[in-house]
N, C-alpha and C positions, 0 to 999 in steps of 0.2 A: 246250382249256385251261379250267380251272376260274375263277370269276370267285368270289372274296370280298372281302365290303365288311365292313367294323367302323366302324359307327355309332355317334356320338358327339363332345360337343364337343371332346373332345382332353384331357379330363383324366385322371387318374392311372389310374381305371379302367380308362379304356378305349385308355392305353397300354400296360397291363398287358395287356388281351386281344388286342389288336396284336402286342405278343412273345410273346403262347401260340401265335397263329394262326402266326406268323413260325414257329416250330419243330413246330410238327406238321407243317403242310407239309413243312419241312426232315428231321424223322424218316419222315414217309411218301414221303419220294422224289418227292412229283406235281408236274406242273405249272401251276401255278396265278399267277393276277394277284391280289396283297392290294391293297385299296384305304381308304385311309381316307375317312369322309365326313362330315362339318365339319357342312354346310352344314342347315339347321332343318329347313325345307321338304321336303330328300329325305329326310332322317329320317322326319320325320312322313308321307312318302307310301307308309313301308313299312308305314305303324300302330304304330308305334313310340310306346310312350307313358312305358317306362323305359331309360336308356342307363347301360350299355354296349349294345350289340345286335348279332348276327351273321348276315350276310345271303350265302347260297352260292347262285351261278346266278342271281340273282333272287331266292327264296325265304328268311323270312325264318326262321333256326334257333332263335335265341333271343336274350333280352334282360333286361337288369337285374340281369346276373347275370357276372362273368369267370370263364369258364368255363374249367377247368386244362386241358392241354397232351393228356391222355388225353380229356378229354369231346369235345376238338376234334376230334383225331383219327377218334373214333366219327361223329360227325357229319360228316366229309368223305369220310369211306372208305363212308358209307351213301348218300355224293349221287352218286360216281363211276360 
């Protein structure tokens, strides 16, 4: 199973990339854990220096940016 984290304090942004990542998942069929993460510290352990940010497996894909429902897509059907 796939592990994605969406890093950030929880604002508009990065609920907006929460329901991107919420439906690529659901348009690519996979199975996968979303996770949101709050907290400063993990943030910052990713090298995280702008949020929003999106982290698949570990690895961190990108950030500072809400990335549309197709960029996600690309990025999770190239981690599988």
């Amino acid at each position: 199973m796939m592990l994605i984290q969406v890093l950030g304090p929880g604002c508009a942004r990065c609920q907006a990339l929460a329901n991107n990542v919420a439906e690529a998942v659901r348009q690519l069929g996979i199975s996968a854990e979303i996770e949101k993460v709050t907290d400063l510290n993990q943030i910052i352990s990713f090298g995280v220096v702008a949020t929003p940010a999106l982290v698949v497996n570990g690895e961190l894909k990108l950030s500072g940016k809400v990335a549309s429902v197709d960029e996600i897509k690309e990025i999770l059907f190239a981690a599988k």
